[in-house]
TORBALUM-120336 format. One record per residue (C-alpha): residue number from 1; z, y, x negated. Coordinates in steps of 0.2 Angstrom, whole numbers. Layout:
<nodes>
NUM,Z,Y,X
...
</nodes>
This chain:
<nodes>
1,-83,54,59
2,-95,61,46
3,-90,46,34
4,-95,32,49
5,-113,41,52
6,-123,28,40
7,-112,15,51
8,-116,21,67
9,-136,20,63
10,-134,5,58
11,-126,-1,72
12,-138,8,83
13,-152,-3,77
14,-145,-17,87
15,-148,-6,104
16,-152,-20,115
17,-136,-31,110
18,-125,-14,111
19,-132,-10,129
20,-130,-28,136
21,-111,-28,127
22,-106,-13,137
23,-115,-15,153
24,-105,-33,153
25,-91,-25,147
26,-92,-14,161
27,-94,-30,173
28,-80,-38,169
29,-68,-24,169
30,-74,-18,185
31,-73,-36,192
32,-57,-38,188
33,-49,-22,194
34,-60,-29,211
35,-54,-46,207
36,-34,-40,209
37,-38,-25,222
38,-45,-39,234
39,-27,-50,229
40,-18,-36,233
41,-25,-29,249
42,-26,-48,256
43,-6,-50,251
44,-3,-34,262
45,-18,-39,277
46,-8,-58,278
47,7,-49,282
48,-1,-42,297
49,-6,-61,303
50,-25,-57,304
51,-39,-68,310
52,-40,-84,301
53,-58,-78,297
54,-54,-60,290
55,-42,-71,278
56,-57,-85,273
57,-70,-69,270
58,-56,-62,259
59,-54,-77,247
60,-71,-78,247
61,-73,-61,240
62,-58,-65,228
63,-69,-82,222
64,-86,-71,220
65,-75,-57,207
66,-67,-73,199
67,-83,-80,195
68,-91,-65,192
69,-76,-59,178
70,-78,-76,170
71,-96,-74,170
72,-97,-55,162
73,-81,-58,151
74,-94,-74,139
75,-108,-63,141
76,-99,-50,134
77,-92,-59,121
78,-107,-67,115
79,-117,-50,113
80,-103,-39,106
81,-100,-54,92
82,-118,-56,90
83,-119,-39,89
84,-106,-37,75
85,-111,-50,66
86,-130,-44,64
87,-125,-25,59
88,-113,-34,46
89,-129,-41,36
90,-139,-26,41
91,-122,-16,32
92,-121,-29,19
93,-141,-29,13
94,-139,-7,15
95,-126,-7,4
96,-135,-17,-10
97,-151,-8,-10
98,-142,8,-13
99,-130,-1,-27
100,-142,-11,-36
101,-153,6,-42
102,-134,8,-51
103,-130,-6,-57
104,-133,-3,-76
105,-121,12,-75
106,-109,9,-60
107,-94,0,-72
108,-92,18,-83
109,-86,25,-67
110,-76,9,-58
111,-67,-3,-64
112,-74,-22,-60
113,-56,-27,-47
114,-59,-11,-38
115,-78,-14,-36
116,-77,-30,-30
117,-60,-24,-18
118,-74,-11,-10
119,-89,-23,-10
120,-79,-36,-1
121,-65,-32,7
122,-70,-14,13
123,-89,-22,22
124,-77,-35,29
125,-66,-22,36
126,-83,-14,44
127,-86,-30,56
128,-71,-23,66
129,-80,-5,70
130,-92,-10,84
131,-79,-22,93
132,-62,-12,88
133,-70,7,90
134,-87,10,95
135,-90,1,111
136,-72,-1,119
137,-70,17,124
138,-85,18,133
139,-82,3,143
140,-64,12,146
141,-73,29,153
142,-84,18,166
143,-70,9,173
144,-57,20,172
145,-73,33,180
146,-77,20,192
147,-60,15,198
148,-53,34,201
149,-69,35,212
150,-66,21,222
151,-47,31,222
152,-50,47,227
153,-57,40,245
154,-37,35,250
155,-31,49,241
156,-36,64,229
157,-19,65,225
158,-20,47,218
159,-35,48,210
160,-28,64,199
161,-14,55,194
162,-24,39,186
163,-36,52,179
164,-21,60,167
165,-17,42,164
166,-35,39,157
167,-34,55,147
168,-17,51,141
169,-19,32,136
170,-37,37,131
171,-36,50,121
172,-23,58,117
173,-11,45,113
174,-23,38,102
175,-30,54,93
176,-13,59,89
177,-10,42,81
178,-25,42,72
179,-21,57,63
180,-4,48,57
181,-13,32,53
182,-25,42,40
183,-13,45,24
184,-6,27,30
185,-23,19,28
186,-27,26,12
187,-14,20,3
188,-17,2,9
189,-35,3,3
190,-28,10,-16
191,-17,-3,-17
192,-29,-18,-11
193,-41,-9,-26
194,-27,-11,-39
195,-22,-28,-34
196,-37,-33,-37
197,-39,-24,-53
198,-25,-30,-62
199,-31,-49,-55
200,-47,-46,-63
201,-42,-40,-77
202,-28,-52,-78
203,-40,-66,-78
204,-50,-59,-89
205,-39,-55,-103
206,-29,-70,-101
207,-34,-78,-116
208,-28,-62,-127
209,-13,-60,-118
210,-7,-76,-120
211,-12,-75,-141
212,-2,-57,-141
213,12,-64,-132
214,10,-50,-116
215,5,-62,-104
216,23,-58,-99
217,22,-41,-95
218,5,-41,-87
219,11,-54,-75
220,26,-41,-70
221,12,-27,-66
222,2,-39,-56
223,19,-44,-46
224,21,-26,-44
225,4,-20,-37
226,5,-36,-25
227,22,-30,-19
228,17,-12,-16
229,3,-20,-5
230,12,-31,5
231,25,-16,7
232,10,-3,12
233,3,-18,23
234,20,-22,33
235,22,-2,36
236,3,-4,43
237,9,-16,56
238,24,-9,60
239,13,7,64
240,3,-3,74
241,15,-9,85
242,22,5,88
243,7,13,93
244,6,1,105
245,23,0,114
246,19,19,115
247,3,16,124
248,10,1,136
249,25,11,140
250,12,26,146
251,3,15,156
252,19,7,163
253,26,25,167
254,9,28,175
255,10,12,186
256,26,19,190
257,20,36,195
258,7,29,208
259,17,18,216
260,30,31,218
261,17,44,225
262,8,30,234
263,25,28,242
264,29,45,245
265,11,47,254
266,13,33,265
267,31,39,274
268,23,56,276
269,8,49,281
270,-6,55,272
271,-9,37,264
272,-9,20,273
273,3,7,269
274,-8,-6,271
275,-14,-1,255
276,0,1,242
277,-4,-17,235
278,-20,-15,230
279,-16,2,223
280,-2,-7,212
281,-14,-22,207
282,-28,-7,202
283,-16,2,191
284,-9,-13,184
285,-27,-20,182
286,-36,-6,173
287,-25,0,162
288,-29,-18,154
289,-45,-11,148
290,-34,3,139
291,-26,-9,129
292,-38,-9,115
293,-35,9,113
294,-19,4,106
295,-23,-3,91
296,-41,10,90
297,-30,21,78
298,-30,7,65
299,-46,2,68
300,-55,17,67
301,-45,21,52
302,-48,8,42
303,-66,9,45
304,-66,27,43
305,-58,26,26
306,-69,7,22
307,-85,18,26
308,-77,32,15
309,-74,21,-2
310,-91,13,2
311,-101,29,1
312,-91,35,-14
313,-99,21,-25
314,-116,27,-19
315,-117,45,-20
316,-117,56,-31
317,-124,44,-44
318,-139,51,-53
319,-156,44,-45
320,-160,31,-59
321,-175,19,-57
322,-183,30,-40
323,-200,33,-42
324,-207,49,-39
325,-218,53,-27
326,-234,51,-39
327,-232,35,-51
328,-242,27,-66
329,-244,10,-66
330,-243,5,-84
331,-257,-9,-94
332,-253,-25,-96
333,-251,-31,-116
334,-254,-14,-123
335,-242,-9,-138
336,-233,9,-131
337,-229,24,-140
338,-213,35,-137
339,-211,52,-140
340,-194,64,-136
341,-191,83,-141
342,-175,92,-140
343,-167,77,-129
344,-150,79,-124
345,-139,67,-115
346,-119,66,-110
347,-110,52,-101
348,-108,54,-81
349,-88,65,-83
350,-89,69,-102
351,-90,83,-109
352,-97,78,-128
353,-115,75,-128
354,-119,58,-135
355,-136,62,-140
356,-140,81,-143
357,-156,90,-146
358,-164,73,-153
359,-184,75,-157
360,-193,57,-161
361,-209,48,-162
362,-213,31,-162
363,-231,27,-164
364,-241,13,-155
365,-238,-4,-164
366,-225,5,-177
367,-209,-4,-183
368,-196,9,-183
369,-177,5,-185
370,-163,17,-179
371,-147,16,-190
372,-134,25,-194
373,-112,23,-189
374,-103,15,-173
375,-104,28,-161
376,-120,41,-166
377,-130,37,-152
378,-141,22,-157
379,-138,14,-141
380,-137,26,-130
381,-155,31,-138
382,-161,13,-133
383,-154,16,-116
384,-165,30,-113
385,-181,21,-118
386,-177,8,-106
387,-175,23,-92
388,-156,14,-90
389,-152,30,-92
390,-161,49,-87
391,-160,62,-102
392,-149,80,-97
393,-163,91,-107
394,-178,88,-117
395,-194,78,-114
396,-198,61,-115
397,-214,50,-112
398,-223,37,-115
399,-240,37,-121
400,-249,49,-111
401,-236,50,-98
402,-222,58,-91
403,-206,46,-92
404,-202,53,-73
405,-220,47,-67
406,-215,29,-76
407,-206,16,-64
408,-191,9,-72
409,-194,-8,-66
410,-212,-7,-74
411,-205,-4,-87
412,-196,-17,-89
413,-207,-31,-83
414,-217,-24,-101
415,-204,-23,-114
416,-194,-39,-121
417,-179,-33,-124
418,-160,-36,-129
419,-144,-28,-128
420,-129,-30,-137
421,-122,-40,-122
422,-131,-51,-114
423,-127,-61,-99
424,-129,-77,-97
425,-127,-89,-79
426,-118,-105,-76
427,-131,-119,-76
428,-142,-124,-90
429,-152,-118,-105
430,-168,-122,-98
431,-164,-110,-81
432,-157,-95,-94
433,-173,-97,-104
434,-184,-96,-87
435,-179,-80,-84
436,-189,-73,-97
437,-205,-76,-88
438,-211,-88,-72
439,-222,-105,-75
440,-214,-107,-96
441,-217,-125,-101
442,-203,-135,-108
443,-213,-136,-124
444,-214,-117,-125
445,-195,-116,-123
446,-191,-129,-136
447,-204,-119,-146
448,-192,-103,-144
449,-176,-114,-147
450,-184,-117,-163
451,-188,-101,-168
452,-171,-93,-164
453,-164,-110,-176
454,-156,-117,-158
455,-166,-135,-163
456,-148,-144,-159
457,-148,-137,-142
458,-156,-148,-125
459,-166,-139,-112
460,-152,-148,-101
461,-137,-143,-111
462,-125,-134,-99
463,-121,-114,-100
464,-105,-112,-93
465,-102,-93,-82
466,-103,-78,-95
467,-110,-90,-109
468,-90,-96,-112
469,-97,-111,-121
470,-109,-103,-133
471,-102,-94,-149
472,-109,-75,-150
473,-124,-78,-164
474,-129,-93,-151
475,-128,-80,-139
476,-139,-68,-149
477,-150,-83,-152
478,-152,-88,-134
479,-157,-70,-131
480,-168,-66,-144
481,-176,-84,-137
482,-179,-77,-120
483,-189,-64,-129
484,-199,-72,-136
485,-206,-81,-123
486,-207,-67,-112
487,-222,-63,-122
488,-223,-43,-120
489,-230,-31,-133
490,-214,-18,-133
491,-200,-25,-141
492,-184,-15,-139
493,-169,-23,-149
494,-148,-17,-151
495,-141,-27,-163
496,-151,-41,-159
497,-144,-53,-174
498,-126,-43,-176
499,-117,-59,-178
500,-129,-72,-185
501,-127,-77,-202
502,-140,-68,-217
503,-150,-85,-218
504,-154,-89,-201
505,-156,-69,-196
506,-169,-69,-212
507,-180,-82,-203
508,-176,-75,-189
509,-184,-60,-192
510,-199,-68,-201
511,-205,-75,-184
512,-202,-58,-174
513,-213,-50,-185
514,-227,-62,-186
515,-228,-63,-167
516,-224,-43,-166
517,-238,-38,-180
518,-246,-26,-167
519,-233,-24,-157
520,-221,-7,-154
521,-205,-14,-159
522,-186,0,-160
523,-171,-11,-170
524,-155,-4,-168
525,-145,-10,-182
526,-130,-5,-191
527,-137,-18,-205
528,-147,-8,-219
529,-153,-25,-227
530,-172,-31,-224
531,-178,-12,-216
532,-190,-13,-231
533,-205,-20,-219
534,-201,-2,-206
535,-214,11,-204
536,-201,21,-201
537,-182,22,-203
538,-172,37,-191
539,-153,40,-197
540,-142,45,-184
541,-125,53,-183
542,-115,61,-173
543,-130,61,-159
544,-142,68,-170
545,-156,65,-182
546,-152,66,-199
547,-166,60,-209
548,-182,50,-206
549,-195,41,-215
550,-199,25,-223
551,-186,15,-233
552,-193,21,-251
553,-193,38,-243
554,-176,38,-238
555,-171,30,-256
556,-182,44,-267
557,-171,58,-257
558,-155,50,-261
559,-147,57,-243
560,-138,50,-231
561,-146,34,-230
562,-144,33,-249
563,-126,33,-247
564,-125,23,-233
565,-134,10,-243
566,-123,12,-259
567,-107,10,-250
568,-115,-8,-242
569,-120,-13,-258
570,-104,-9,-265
571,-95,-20,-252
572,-107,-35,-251
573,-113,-36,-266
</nodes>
């Protein structure tokens, strides 16, 4: 139950619709074990000839339940589902506040199909918890309660006998499937997550597939995770149904029992005859309102298990992007400087460090570039001055201040920055450019579609989802474009111009540094051509620094960096 906790708060916010649910919950069951008591004592009383009058009071009695059933059963339909579908969104906008913290680093730990299976199907599967497990079993103790009161008056005998069938059809039986439906349920779940997986990645990767002729085989694999689905799917249901056969043969059997006691009283006279219909119609009647505990199991299991996969993508993610208790705010339009000593940092579930006792300073308004081979730690770098990412060990601020006293959004907000992968939306160049900065001008984004050497492009040309329609230095372009409009004075930059051609990434650069004179601006670039205008240069491998300094520095030492730049002349040139 511990998984459903964070579910059963959020379904406690709704305490007036949850309180109106049972209490007409309550009234319609009790109204209808009332409704078919009344039917049955008026069968047996009619018998007996009585007063035209006893008989007239009796179907008015049976009208007034009628009514009454009708009444409670909408009423108690329209809270419970307004209920549901209020706690949903409250689930729903829960969920995303503790996901979106994550987002940046949730994909290293799940793969996209599964993440969507969880986000989608496993909140869906959460509607059913207040209507399917939370409220129907108390509505079962209060008329079940109710109704063995009203029992025990004709016999105690009676009354003990609908009690073990509350217990039984109750409890028990459904307990006892609920521990059988746990290693059933889970394996649905996994194989919902890896059908959509391999859809995901099918669609994805269908392009490749079809150029390395293994559309074939992927196919196969998807046919086969959707068959282990549907199998794990069908043995669900047949669970299900057994479950409740089980349950309505129980109350059946129960029914049976009363009426055989009932009898049994009445020919040695502890137990009036008069009223072995009613008791029937009661048995009959209430154990109506056990019905849904037949199918509780599955219910409870899949929202048991739902609530389970939910909280697994949450927890136990390191607490990116939360503030602190005490926060700086940081100046507008001021050029930053960084600063890290003996910084250490490992991907979540790996055990080689990616950056290891890396000690760096970037000065306010300084051009620095960090180079060095695919895979030293250049990125990864970036990713912790964006605070995407929180170092293991070491130290790292900003300025004056302490990168755990900086917001991470704050951040943000002051840096123009762009990643190796950029994403783009469907709809046009003019709504991908605005989301550099609110309230830019047409005639400033044209301006940056210059700059950038995107002049043949409209602000109305269409993006399609992902950027599809755009080559990657357009890409790159676009990005580098949103930029520069956003007008910061920290420029943080991974391969900014990785597949633009020399020409265009030469005048490229000649705008960024004009606007970024006094600006703090960090390249990550595997290119070694053009670093002559850098303060500094770092050289990274193997997730440590090298060599620093400035690019005649670097040259005079004939390190590293020499070499590096030897070999790139050797193949370009």
């Amino acid at each position: 139950m511990r998984e459903l906790a964070h579910v059963v708060k959020l379904v406690m916010l709704e305490k007036k619709d949850i309180l109106l649910s049972v209490l007409l919950g309550f009234s319609a069951g009790i109204t209808a074990v009332g409704l078919f008591a009344s039917s049955g004592y008026l069968i047996s009383k009619a018998a007996l000839a009585p007063p035209i009058y006893t008989l007239t009071v009796m179907i008015a009695v049976l009208k007034l339940f009628g009514f009454a059933r009708a009444f409670s059963r909408y009423g108690e339909r329209l809270y419970s589902h307004r209920a549901t579908f209020t706690i949903l969104s409250n689930l729903r906008v829960s969920f995303y506040k503790k996901i979106e913290p994550l987002a940046p680093q949730i994909f290293q730990k799940y793969r996209s199909g599964d993440l969507l299976a969880r986000i989608v199907g496993d909140v869906e599967s959460l509607q059913n918890f207040f209507l399917r497990v939370f409220y129907p079993p108390i509505v079962l103790v209060l008329v079940f309660l109710s109704t063995i009161f009203f029992i025990s008056f004709f016999s105690i005998y009676l009354a003990l006998v609908m009690l073990v069938g509350l217990i039984l059809t109750g409890f028990v039986v459904p307990v006892y499937f609920a521990l059988g439906q746990r290693r059933l349920q889970h394996r649905v779940r996994e194989e919902r997550g890896a059908l959509s997986t391999e859809v995901t990645e099918l669609f994805y990767g269908f392009r490749d597939l079809k150029i390395y002729q293994q559309l074939e085989d992927k196919e196969k694999l998807l046919a086969e995770a959707a068959g282990s689905y549907v199998a794990e799917q069908e043995r669900e249901g047949k669970q299900a149904m057994f479950n409740q056969s089980v349950n309505t043969f129980i109350t059946l059997l129960v029914s049976w029992t009363l009426l055989a006691l009932g009898a049994y009283l009445t020919v040695e006279g502890q137990f009036d005859g008069l009223f072995l219909a009613m008791l029937v119609m009661i048995s009959l009647t209430v154990f109506e309102n056990a019905a849904p505990m037949a199918v509780f199991p599955n219910h409870y299991e899949d929202s048991r298990r739902a609530a389970s996969r939910l909280d697994e993508v949450v927890s136990g993610e390191p607490a990116v992007g939360v503030a602190p208790e005490s926060t700086v705010e940081l100046p507008v339009q001021q050029a930053f400087s960084f600063d890290m000593k003996n910084v250490s940092f490992r991907y979540p579930g790996e055990s080689r460090l990616t950056l290891d006792g890396v000690t760096i300073n970037l000065p306010a308004g300084s051009k620095t570039a960090i180079v060095g081979p695919s895979g030293s730690g250049k990125s990864t770098l970036l990713q912790l001055l964006l605070k995407i990412y929180e170092a293991e060990d070491g130290v790292v601020s900003l300025d004056e201040w302490d990168y755990a006293s900086v917001e991470q959004e704050d951040l943000w907000s002051k840096a123009n920055v762009v990643l190796q992968e950029n994403h783009f939306f469907y709809g046009t160049i003019r709504e991908n450019l605005s989301l550099a900065k609110d309230g830019r001008s047409d005639e400033e984004m044209l301006e940056a579609l210059g700059a950038v050497k995107l002049d043949g492009f409209s602000l109305d040309d269409e993006v399609l989802e992902k950027g599809e329609n755009l080559s990657g230095g357009e890409k790159q372009r676009l990005a580098m474009g949103r930029a520069l409009l956003k007008g910061e004075r920290l420029w943080l930059l991974d391969e900014p111009t990785s597949s633009v051609d020399a020409v265009t990434e030469a005048a490229i650069f000649e705008k960024l540094f004009g606007v970024a004179e006094k600006d703090t601006l960090v390249l990550v670039s595997h290119r070694l051509t053009g670093l002559e205008k850098m303060d500094q240069i770092i050289v990274m491998e193997n997730g440590r620094v090298v060599e620093a300094g400035t690019f005649d520095e670097l040259m005079s030492k004939q390190g590293y960096f020499y070499e590096m730049k030897e070999i790139e002349k050797s193949v370009f040139m």
